[in-house]
C-alpha positions as CSV (number, residue, x, y, z in Angstrom):
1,X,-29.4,12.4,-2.1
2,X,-27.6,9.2,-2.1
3,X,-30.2,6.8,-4.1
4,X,-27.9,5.4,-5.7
5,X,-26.5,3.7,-2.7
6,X,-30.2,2.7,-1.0
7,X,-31.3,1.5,-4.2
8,X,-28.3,-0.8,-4.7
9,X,-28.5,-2.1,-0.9
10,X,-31.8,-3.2,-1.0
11,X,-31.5,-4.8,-4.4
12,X,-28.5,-7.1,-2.6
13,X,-30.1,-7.5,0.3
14,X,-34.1,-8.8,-1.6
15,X,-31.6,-10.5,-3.9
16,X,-29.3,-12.5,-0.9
17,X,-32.8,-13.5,0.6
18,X,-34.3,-15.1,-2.5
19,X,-31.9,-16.7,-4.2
20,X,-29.8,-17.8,-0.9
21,X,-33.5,-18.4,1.0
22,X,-32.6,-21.8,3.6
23,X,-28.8,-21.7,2.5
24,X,-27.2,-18.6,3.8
25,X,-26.8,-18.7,7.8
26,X,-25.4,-15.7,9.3
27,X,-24.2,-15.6,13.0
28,X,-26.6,-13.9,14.9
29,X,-24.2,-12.4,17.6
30,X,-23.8,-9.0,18.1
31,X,-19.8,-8.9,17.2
32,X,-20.9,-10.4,13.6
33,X,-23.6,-7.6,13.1
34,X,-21.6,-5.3,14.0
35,X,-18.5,-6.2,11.6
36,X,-21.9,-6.3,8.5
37,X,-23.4,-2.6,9.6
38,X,-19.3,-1.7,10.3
39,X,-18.1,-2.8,6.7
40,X,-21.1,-1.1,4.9
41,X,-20.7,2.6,6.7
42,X,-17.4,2.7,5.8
43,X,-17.9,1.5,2.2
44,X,-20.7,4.0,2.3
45,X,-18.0,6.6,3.7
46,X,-15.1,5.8,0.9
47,X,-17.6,6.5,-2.0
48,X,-18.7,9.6,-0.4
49,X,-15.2,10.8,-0.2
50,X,-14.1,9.7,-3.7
51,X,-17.3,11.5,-5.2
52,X,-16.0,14.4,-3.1
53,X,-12.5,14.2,-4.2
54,X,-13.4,14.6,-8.0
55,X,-14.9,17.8,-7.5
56,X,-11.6,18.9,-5.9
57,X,-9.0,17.1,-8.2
58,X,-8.7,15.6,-11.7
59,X,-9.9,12.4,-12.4
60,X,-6.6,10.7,-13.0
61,X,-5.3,11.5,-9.5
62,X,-8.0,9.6,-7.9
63,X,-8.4,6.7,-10.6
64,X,-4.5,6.2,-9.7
65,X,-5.5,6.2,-5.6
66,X,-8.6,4.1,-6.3
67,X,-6.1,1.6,-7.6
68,X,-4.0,1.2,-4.8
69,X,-6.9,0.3,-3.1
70,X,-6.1,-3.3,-3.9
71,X,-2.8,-3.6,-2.9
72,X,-4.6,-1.9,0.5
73,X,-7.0,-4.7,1.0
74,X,-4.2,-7.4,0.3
75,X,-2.2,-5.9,3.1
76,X,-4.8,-5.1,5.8
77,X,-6.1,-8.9,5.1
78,X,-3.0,-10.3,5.5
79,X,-1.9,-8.2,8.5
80,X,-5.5,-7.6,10.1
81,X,-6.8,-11.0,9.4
82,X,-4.0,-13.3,9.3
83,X,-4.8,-14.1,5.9
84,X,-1.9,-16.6,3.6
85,X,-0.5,-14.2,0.4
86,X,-1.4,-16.1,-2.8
87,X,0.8,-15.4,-4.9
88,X,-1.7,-14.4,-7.6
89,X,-2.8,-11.6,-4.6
90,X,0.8,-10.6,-4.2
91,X,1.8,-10.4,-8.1
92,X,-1.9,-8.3,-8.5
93,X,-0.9,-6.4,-6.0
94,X,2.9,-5.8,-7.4
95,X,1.6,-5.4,-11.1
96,X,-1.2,-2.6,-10.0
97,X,1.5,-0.6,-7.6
98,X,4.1,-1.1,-10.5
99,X,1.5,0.7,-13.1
100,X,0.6,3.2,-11.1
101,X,4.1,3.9,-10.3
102,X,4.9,3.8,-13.8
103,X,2.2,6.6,-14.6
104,X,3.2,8.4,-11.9
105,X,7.0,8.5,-12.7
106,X,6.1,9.2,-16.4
107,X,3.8,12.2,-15.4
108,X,6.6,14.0,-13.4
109,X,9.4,13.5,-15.7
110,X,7.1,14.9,-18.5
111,X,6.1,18.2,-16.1
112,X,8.2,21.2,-17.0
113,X,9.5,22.1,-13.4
114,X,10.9,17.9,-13.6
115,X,12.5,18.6,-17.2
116,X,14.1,21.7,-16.2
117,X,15.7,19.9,-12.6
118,X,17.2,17.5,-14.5
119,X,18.9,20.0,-16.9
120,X,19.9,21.5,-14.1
121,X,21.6,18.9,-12.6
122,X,22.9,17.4,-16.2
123,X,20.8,15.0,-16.4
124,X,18.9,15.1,-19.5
């Protein structure tokens, strides 16, 4: 069902042992494991769910929520792990939210039920 996935796992995980054979040391305690198997299932999960979601919405809904992604991941590092904002990571962060708002904005003022509010209240 999901080969896809399996296919690309193993491929990183034969690929990480050859190349990084002797140089890559990875804790071996059971809170580091845990956070490895934790980060992939819900990796795993997300793509589940956005494959889902296009079967229930339109692709530009989701492309527009799959970009907010990373202004998500600047926050949670910086409040979960205590990370420093670059400022590079904080105007990434601003320009993606700013585009997305953008198309968003542009999308509702161009919808029919928007246009007709605004005449409505003499906007337009």
């Amino acid at each position: 069902m999901h080969y896809f996935l399996l296919t690309t796992t193993l491929v990183s995980l034969v690929a990480m042992l050859v190349v990084q054979h002797g140089k890559f040391k990875a804790g071996l305690s059971l809170e580091t494991w845990g956070a490895i198997v934790g980060t992939g299932t819900l990796a795993f999960a997300e793509q589940l769910f956005l494959t889902r979601g296009f079967q229930f919405d339109g692709a530009g809904v989701l492309a527009a929520t799959r970009l907010l992604h990373v202004g998500c991941e600047f926050a949670w590092g910086v409040a979960l792990l205590g990370t420093k904002p670059n400022p590079w990571s904080v105007s990434g962060a601003v320009a993606t939210a700013a585009g997305v708002l953008f198309l968003a904005l542009r999308r509702v003022h161009s919808h029919w039920a928007a246009r007709r509010s605004m005449r409505r209240m003499g906007l337009q």
